[in-house]
C-alpha positions in Angstrom: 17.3 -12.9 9.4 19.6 -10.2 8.4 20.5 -7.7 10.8 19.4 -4.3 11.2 21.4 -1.2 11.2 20.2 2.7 11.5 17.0 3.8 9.2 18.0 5.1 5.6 16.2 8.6 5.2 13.0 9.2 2.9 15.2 11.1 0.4 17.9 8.3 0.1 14.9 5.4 -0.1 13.5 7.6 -2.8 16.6 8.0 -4.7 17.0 4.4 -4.2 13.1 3.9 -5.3 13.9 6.1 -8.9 17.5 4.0 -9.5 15.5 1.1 -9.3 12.6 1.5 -11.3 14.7 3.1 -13.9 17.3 0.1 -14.1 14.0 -2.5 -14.4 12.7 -0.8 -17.0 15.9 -0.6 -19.0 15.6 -4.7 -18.7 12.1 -4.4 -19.4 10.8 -5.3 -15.9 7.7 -4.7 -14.9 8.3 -3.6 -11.0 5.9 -0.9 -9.0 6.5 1.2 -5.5 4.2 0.3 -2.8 3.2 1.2 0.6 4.1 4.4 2.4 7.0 4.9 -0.3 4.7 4.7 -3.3 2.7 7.2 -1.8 4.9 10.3 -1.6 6.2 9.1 -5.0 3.2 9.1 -6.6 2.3 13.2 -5.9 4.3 15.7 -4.7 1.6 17.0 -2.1 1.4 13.8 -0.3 5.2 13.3 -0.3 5.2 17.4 1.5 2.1 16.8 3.5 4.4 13.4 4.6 7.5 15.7 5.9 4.6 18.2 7.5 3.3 15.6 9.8 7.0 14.2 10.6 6.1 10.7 9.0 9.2 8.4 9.8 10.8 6.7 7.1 10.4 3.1 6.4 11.4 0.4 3.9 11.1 0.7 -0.1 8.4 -1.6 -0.8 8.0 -3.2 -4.2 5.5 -5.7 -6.5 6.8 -7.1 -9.6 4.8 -9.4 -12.1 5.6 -12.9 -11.4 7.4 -13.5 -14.8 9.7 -11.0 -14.1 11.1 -12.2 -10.3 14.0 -14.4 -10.9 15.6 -10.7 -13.1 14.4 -9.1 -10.5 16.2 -10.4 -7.5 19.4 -10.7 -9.7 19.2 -6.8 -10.4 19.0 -5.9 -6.9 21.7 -8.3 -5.6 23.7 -7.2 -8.0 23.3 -3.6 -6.3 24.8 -4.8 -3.2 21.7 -6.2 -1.3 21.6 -9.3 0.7 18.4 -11.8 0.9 16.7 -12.6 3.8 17.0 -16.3 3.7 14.3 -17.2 6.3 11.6 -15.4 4.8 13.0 -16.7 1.1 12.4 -20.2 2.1 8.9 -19.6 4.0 7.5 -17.7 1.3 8.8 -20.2 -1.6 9.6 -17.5 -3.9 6.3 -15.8 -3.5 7.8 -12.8 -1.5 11.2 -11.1 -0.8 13.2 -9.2 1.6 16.5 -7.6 1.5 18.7 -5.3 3.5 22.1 -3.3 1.6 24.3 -3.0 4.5 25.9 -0.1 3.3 22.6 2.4 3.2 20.9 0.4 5.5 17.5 0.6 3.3 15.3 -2.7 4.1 13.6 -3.9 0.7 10.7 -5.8 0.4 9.3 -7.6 -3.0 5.9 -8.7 -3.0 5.4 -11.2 -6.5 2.4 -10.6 -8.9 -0.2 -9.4 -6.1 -0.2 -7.8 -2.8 -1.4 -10.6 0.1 -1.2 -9.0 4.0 -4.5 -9.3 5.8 -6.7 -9.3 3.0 -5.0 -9.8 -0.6 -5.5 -6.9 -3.7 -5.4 -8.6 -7.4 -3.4 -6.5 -9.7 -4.9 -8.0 -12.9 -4.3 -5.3 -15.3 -3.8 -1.9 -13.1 0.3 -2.6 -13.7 0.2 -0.3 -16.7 -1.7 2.9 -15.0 1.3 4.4 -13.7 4.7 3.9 -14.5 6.6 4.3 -11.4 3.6 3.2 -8.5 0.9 1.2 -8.7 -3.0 3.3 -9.2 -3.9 5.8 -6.1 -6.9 3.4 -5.7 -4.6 0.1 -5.3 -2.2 2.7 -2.8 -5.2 3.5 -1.1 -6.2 -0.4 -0.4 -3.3 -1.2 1.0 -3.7 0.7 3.7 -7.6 -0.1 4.3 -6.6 -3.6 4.3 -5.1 -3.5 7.6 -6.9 -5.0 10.2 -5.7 -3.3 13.4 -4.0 0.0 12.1 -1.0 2.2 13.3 -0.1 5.2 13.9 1.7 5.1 10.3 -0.9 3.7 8.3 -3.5 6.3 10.1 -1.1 9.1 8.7 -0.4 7.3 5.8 -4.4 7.0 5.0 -5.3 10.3 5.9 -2.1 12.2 3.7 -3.6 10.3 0.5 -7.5 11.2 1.1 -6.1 15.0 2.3 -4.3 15.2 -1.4 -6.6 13.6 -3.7 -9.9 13.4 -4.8 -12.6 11.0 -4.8 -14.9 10.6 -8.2 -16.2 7.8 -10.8 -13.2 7.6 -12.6 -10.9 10.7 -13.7 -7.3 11.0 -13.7 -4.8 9.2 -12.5 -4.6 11.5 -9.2 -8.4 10.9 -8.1 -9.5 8.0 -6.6 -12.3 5.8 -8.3 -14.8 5.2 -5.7 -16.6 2.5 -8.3 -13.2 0.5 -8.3 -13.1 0.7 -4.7 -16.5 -0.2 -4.2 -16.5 -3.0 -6.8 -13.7 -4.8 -5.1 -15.3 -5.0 -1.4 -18.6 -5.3 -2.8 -17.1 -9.3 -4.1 -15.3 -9.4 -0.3 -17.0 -9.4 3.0 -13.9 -9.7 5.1 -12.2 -7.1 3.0 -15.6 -4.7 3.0 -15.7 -5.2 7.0 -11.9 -3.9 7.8 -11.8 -0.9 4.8 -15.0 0.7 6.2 -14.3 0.3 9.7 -10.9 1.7 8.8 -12.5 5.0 7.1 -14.3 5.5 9.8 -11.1 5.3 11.9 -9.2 7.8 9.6 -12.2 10.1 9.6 -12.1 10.8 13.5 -8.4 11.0 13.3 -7.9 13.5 11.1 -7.4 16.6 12.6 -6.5 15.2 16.1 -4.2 12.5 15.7 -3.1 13.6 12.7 -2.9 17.1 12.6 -3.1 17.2 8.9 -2.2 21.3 7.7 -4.4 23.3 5.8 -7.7 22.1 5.0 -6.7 18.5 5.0 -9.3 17.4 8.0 -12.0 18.2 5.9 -11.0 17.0 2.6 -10.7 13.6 4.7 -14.1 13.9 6.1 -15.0 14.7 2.6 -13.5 11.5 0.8 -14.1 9.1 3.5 -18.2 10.1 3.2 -17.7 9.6 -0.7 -15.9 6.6 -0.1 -18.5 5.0 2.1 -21.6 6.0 -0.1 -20.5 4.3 -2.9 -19.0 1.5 -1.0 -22.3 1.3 0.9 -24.6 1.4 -2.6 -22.4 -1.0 -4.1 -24.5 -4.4 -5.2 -22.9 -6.8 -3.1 -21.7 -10.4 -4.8 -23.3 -13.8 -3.7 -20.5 -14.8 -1.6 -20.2 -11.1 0.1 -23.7 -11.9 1.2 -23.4 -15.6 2.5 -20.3 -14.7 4.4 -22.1 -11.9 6.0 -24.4 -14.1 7.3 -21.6 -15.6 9.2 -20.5 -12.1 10.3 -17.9 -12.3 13.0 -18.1 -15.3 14.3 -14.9 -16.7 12.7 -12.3 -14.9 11.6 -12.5 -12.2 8.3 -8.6 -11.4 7.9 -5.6 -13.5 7.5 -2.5 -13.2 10.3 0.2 -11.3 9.2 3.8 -11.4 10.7 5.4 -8.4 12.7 7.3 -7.4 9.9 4.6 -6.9 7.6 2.9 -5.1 10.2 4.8 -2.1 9.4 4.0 -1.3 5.6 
């Protein structure tokens, strides 16, 4: 594994985030932010409600399409990084990690889809923002975790506190029917994202003391959320895996490092 050295602050991960994205799409890479990153880059409002709440920084987290990997990695060794070699034989190419010794910013490179506990398709939502992947898919990521941290709690409740919940819109509101469609085909997936908007819900406003009016714009998305989640019609195989329930196991391990995006 490649050793650690002191956290790179959200401004210079951010800087590092814009250099990057711009330099792919000069080769004509398709490459997206993720995680905690991609959400204060994809509005300003979460990014300041972020620095309100005294959210630490963490690593640049990226998804690329799977054509595009190899040009990838080449681009960001070739701006000083060094591969994790472990993790680049364990995943077989399907994942990435990195560390620049000089900044100290830890990179990660998920390939063609996100897989943690539960795994988000990307199909064809590459092209509905240029720098981060869609609110919704932002949003997911975070309600795919199956036993939560303090981060992804404040990480949660920042993007429900800044953006709206509708059927459809803009790219700043979040589609409740895309949300709602995707769990309604995923048992395992439906059972962690509502008990995880239920969790957000009764932190906001104590564990997170979001400024403003944000506790109740969460109380206000996460009930939008769950009605449409809830009236969804659910799939064939969300039903026969229901019947199952908890009995075995809904959510795939993950490994401590992942634990932290």
């Amino acid at each position: 594994m490649i050793a650690s050295s002191a956290l790179a602050s959200w401004q210079e991960i951010q800087r590092e985030a814009s250099e990057l994205i711009a330099a792919a799409g000069d080769r004509d890479l398709c490459v997206r932010i993720v995680g905690s990153a991609g959400i204060r880059m994809h509005c300003k409002d979460a990014s300041a409600t972020m620095d309100a709440l005294g959210r630490p920084a963490k690593d640049l987290d990226l998804v690329v399409r799977s054509s595009d990997r190899g040009k990838l990695r080449a681009l960001i060794e070739e701006r000083g990084y060094e591969i994790d070699r472990d993790l680049l034989v364990a995943m077989e190419g399907h994942r990435f990690a990195f560390r620049h010794p000089g900044t100290g910013i830890d990179l990660d490179v998920f390939v063609g889809k996100l897989e943690f506990c539960h795994t988000i398709e990307l199909g064809d939502r590459w092209q509905h923002h240029a720098v981060t992947l869609p609110i919704e898919d932002l949003l997911l990521q975070k309600l795919q975790v199956h036993e939560v941290t303090q981060s992804d709690l404040i990480d949660t409740a920042v993007l429900l506190a800044t953006h709206g919940v509708d059927r459809g819109g803009d790219e700043e509101t979040i589609d409740c029917t895309y949300i709602s469609g995707l769990l309604a085909r995923d048992w395992g997936f439906h059972r962690d994202a509502t008990a995880n908007l239920a969790r957000v819900r009764e932190a906001a406003g104590r564990e997170v003391p979001l400024p403003g009016d944000g506790a109740r714009r969460v109380g206000e998305a996460t009930a939008l959320l769950s009605e449409s989640i809830d009236g969804a019609k659910k799939s064939m195989g969300w039903k026969m895996r229901a019947r199952v329930g908890e009995r075995t196991q809904w959510w795939e391990d993950v490994d401590e490092r992942e634990e932290t995006y």
